[in-house]
C-alpha positions as CSV (number, residue, x, y, z in Angstrom):
1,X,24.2,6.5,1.0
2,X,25.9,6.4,-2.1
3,X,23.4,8.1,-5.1
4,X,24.4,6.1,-8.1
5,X,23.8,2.7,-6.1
6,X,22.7,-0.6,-7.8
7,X,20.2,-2.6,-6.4
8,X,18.8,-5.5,-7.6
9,X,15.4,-7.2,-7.0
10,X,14.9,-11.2,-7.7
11,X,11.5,-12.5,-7.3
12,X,10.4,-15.7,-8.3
13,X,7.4,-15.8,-10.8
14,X,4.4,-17.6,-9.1
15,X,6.8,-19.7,-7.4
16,X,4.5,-22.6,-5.5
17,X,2.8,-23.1,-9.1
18,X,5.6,-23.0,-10.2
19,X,7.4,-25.7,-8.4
20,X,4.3,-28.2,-8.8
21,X,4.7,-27.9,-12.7
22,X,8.5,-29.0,-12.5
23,X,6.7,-32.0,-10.1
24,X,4.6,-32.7,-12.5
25,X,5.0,-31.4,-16.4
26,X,1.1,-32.0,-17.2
27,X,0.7,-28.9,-15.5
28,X,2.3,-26.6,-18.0
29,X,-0.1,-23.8,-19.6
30,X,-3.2,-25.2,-17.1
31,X,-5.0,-23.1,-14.9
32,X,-3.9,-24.5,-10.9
33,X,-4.8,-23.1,-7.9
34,X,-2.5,-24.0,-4.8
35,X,-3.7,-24.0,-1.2
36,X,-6.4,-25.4,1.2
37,X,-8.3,-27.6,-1.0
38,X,-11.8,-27.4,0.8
39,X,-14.6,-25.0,0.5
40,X,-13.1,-23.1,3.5
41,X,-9.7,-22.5,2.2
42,X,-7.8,-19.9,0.9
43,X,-5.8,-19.4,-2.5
44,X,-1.7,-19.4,-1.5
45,X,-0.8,-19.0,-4.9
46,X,-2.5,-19.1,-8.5
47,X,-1.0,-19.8,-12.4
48,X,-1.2,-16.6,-14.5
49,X,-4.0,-19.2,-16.3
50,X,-6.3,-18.7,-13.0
51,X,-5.5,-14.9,-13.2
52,X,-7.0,-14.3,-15.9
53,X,-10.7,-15.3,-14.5
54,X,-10.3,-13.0,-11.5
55,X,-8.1,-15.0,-9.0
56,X,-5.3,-13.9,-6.7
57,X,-3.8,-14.9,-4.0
58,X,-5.7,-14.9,-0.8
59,X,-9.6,-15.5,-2.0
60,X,-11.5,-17.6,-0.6
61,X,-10.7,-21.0,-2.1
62,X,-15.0,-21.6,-2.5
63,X,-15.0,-18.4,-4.8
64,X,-12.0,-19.0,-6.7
65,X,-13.4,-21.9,-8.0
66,X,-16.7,-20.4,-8.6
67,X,-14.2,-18.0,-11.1
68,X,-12.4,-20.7,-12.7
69,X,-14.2,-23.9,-12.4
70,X,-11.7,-25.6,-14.5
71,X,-8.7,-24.9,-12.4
72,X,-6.3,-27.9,-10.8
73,X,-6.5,-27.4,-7.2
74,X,-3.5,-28.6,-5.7
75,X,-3.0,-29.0,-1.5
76,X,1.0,-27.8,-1.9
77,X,3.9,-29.5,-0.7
78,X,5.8,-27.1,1.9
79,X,8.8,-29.1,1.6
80,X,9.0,-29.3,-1.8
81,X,8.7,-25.6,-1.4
82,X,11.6,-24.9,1.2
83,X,14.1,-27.0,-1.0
84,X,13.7,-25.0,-4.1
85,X,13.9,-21.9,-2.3
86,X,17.0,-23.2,-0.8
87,X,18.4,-24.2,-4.0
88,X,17.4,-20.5,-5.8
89,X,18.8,-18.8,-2.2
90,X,22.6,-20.6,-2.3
91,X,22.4,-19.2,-6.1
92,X,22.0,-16.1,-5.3
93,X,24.2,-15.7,-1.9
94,X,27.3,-17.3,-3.6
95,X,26.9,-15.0,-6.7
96,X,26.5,-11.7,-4.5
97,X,28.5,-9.2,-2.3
98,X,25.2,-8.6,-0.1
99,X,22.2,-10.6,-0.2
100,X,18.7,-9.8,1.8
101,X,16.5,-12.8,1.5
102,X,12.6,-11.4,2.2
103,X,10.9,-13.9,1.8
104,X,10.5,-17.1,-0.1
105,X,10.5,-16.2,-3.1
106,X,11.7,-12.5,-2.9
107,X,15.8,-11.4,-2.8
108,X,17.3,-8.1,-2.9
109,X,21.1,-7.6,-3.7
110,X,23.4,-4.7,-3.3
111,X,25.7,-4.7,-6.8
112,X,27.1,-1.2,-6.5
113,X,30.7,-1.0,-7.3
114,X,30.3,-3.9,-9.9
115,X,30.2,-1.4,-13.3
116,X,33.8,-0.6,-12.4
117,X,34.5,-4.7,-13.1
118,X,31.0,-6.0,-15.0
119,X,27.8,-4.0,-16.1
120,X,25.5,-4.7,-13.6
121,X,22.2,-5.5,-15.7
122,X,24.7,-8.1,-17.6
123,X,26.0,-10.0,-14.8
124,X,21.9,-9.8,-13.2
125,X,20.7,-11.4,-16.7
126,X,23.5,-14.3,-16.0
127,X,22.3,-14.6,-12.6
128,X,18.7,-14.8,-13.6
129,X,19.7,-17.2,-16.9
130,X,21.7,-19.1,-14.2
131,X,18.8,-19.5,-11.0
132,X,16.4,-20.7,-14.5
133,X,18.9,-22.7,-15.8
134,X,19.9,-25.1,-12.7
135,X,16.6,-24.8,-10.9
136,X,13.9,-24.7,-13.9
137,X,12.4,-22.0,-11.5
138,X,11.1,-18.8,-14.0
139,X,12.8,-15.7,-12.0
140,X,12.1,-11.6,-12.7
141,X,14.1,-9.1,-11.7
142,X,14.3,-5.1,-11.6
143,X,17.4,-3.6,-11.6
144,X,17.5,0.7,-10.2
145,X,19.4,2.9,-7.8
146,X,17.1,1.9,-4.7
147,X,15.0,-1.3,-3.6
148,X,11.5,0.6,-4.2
149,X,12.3,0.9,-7.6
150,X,14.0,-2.3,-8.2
151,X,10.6,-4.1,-6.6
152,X,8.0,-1.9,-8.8
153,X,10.4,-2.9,-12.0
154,X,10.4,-6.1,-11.1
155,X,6.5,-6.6,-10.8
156,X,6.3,-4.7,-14.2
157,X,8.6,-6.9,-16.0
158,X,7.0,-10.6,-15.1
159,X,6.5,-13.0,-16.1
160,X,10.6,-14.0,-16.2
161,X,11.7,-10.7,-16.9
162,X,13.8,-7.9,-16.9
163,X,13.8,-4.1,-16.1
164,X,16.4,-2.1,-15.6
165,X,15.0,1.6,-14.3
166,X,18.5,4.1,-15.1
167,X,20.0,7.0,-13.0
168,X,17.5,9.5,-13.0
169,X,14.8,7.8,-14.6
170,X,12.8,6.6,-11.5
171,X,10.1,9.4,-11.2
172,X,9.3,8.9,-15.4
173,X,9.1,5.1,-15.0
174,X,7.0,5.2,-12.0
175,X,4.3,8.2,-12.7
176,X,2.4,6.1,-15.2
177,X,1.5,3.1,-12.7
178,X,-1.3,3.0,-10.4
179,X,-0.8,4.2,-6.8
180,X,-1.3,0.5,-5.5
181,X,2.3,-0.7,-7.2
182,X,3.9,1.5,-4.5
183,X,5.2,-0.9,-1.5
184,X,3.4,0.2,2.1
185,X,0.0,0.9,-0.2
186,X,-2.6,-1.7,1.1
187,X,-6.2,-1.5,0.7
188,X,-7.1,1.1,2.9
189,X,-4.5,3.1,1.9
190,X,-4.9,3.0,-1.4
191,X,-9.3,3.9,-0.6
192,X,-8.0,6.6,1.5
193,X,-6.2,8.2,-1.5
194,X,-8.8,7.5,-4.1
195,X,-10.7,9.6,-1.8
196,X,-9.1,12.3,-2.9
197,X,-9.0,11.8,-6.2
198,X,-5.2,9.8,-6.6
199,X,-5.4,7.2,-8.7
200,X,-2.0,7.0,-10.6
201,X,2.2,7.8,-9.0
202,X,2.1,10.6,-11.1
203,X,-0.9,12.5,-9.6
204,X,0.8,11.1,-6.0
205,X,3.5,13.0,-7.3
206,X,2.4,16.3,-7.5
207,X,0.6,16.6,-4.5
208,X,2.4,18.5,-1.3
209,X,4.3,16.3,0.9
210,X,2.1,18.2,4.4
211,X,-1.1,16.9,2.3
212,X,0.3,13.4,2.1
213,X,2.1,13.4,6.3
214,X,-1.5,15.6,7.4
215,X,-3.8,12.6,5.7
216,X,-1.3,9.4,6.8
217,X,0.6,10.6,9.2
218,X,4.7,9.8,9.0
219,X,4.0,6.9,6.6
220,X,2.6,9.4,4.2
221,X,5.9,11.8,3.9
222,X,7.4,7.7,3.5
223,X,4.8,7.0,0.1
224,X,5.2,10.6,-0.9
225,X,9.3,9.7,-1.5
226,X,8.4,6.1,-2.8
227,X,6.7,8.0,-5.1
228,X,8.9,10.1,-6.5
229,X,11.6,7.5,-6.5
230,X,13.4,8.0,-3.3
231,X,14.5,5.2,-1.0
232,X,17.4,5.1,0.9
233,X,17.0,1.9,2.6
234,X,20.1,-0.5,2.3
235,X,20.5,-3.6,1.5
236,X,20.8,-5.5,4.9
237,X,22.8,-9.4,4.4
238,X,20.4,-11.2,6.2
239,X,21.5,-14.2,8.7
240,X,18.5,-17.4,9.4
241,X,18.0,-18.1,12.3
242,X,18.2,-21.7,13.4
243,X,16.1,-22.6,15.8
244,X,13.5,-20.4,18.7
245,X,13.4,-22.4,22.4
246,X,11.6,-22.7,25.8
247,X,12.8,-24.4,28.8
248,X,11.5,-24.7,32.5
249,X,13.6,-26.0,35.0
250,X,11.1,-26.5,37.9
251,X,11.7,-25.3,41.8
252,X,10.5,-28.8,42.6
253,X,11.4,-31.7,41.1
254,X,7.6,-32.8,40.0
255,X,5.7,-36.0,38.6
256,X,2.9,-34.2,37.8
257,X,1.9,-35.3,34.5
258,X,-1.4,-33.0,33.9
259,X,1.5,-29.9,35.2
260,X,4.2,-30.7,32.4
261,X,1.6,-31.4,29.7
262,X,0.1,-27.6,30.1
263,X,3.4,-26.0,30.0
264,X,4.4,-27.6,27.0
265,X,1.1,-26.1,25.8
266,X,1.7,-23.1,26.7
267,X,5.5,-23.3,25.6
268,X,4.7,-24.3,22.0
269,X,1.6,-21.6,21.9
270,X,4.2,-18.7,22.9
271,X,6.9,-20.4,20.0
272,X,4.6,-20.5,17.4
273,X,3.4,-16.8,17.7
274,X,6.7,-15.8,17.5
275,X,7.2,-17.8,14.6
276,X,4.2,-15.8,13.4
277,X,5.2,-12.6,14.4
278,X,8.6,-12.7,12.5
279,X,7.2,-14.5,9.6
280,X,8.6,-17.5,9.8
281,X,7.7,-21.4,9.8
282,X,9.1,-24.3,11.5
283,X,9.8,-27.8,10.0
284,X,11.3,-29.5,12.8
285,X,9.8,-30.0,16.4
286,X,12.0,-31.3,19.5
287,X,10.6,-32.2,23.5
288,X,13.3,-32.3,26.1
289,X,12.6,-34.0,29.5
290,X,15.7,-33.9,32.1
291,X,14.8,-36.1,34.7
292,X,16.0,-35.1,38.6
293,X,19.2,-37.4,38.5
294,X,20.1,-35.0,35.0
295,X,19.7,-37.7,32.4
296,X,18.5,-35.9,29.8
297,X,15.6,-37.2,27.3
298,X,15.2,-35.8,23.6
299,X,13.0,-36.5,21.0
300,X,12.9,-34.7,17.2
301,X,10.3,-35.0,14.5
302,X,10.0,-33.2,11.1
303,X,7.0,-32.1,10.1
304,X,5.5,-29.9,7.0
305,X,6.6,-26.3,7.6
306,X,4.2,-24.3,9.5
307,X,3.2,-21.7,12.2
308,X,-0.4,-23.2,13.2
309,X,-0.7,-23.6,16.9
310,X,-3.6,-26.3,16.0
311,X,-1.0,-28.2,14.1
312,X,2.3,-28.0,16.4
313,X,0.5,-28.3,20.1
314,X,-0.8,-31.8,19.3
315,X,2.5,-32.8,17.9
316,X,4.3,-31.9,20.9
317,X,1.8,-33.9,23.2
318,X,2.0,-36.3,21.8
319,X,5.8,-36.3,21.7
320,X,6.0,-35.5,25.2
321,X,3.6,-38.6,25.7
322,X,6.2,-41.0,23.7
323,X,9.3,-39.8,25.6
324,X,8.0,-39.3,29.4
325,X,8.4,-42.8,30.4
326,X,10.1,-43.3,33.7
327,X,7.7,-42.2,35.5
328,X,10.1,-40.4,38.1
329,X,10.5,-37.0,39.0
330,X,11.3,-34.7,36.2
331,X,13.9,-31.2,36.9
332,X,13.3,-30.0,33.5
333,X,11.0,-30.0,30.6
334,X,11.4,-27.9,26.8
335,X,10.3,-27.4,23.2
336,X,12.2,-26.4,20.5
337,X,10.7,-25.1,16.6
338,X,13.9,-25.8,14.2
339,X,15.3,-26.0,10.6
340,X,13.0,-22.5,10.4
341,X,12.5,-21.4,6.9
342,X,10.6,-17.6,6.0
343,X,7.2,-17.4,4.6
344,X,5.1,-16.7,7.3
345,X,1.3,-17.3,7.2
346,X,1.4,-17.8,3.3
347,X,2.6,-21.7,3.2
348,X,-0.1,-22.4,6.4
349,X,-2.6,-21.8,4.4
350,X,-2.3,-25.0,2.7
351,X,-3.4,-26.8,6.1
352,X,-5.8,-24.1,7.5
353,X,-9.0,-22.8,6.7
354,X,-9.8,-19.0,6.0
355,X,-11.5,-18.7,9.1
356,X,-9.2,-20.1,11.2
357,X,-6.3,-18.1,9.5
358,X,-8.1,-14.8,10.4
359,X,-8.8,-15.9,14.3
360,X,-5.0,-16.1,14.0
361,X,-4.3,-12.5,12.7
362,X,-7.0,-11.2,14.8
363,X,-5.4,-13.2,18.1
364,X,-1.6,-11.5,16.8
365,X,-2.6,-8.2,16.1
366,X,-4.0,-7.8,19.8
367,X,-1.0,-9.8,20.6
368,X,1.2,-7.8,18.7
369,X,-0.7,-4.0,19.7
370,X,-1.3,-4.7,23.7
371,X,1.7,-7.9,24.7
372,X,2.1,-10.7,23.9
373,X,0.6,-12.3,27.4
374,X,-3.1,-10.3,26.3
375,X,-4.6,-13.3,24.7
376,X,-3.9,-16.7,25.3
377,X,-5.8,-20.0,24.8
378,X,-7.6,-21.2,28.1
379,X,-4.9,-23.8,28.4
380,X,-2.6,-21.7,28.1
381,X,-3.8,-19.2,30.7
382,X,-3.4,-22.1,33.1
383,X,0.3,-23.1,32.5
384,X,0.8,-19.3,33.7
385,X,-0.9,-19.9,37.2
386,X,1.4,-22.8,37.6
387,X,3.8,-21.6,40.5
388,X,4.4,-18.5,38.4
389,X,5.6,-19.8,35.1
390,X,5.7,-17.5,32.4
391,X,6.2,-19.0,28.8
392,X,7.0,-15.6,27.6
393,X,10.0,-15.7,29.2
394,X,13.2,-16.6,28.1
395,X,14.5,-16.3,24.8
396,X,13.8,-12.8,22.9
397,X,11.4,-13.3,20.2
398,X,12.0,-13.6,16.4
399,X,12.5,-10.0,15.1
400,X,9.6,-8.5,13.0
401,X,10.3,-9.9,9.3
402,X,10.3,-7.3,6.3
403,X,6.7,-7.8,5.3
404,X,5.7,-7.9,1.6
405,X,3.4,-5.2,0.8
């Protein structure tokens, strides 16, 4: 890996707020929160307005507007969402050698090569000026040797800026910032080194790396590099995905409506965990029926994006109910998530509450820590007594997502 690599970070500045304000101009310079609207739900995204009275991302919805009872709470609009990201995302892959899309709202791009043709913080200004220009998005970006960097400079920079961190200059531009800028650093993390007294990169980086791996294990030799500026991750061109499937083809021909109806349960319970699991969200739902004489039954619906069993198991019901008419024996039966987009939990929390958005990372992490068959709704656990069927079969699941930190 190349030392004097250029990598460039892109993230979009408070980008769901963002998008509602170029919906609707009256928003500009007002304080908006965006996400689930009642008492129960939880902040997806706040103006830089709403920041300044306490609120981020993730609060309770009840106390966020207990902190800024003048704020504009606005539900979101997940497809308004998914076509600006598309729009900012063909920007950026047409304009690039290597593109890594993380999320949303979040790219990465591998520029290294391009001083011998362009300087590489001119042609990311045009870029940026470009994404603002043709989208009305506001865009940051952090330019540096490595993506750790590139992110940090990036965060420092917004709103719609730009930081460029030079060869060599990584440890100096990172020591003055607090220990929680550094990407893998989450809460109890960061509580873990306050207990000993770190508080700042630059204190971080003058402790030994066997303190740091003896206190946090292999992630702590990981932090202890981040910290002095080392990250030799690449930038990997990432391909979407287009669709995650289930199908059951049945030994027996069956009519057995109550049968099909619980395996299509448990088929769409099993597809929307993966979705979870790699951090992505569906916005397109298809039920397949093959009947025993193979003529074959489909029926598609678009929906908001999301990766809420509660939303996408009554969907598919109910379009199982719509297309199983004959009333003859059926061979085959399937459900397909589609037009898949990233963003994981972040964009469901405009339709779920807080609580139920924790029963869901609770049910994935003991999902995710002891298999994905340890916890499944009592339906669910039904459809897998039916003559063996096992709807965690079949296709391999949605590789984990790069997670922002």
């Amino acid at each position: 890996m190349p030392a004097d690599r250029s990598i460039l970070h892109l993230d979009l500045d408070t980008f769901f707020v963002s998008v509602e304000r170029l919906m609707d101009s009256r928003l500009e310079g007002m304080p908006i929160l965006v996400g689930g609207t009642s008492d129960r739900g939880v902040v997806a995204a706040c103006s830089y307005e709403a920041r300044r009275f306490g609120v981020h991302s993730g609060m309770p919805m009840q106390l966020a507007r207990r902190l800024c009872p003048e704020a504009t709470l606005i539900r979101g609009n997940t497809s308004n969402y998914t076509k600006y990201s598309k729009a900012v995302t063909d920007i950026v892959r047409e304009s690039v050698p290597v593109c890594e899309k993380s999320s949303i709202d979040e790219f990465y791009a591998d520029l290294t090569g391009m001083d011998r043709f362009y300087g590489c913080l001119a042609f990311s200004g045009e870029l940026r000026d470009r994404i603002v220009r043709e989208t009305g998005l506001p865009i940051s970006f952090g330019l540096s040797n490595n993506k750790t960097v590139s992110k940090v400079a990036t965060g420092e920079g917004k709103p719609l800026g730009a930081t460029h961190v030079g060869q060599g200059g990584e440890r100096s531009f990172l020591a003055p910032l607090s220990i929680r800028k550094i990407p893998m650093v989450g809460d109890r993390t960061y509580q873990t080194l306050r207990g000993l007294g770190i508080k700042q990169i630059a204190t971080l980086q003058e402790v030994p790396v066997e303190m740091m791996e003896r206190v946090l294990g292999k992630s702590g030799r990981m932090i202890w590099r981040k910290a002095h500026g080392h990250d030799p991750s690449p930038v990997v061109a990432t391909t979407e995905r287009k669709s995650i499937s289930s199908e059951r083809t049945f030994a027996s021909d069956t009519t057995d409506l109550e049968k099909m109806r619980t395996i299509l349960l448990a088929m769409a319970e099993n597809l929307a965990f993966q979705l979870r699991r790699g951090g992505k969200l569906t916005g397109c739902i298809t039920v397949k029926v093959r009947y025993a004489d193979f003529d074959t039954r489909t029926l598609q619906a678009r929906i908001p994006s999301t990766a809420a069993d509660h939303l996408l198991i009554p969907q598919v019901l109910e379009m199982f109910g719509k297309l199983y008419n004959r009333r003859v024996r059926v061979r085959l039966i399937g459900v397909r998530y589609s037009q898949l987009v990233d963003g994981g939990m972040q964009l469901d929390l405009f339709h779920a509450d807080q609580e139920r958005n924790q029963l869901y990372l609770a049910v994935d992490k003991l999902r995710a820590q002891f298999g994905a068959r340890s916890v499944v709704s009592a339906a669910g656990l039904t459809a897998r007594s039916i003559g063996g069927f096992n709807p965690f079969s079949g296709e391999p699941p949605i590789p984990l997502a790069n997670r922002r930190q």
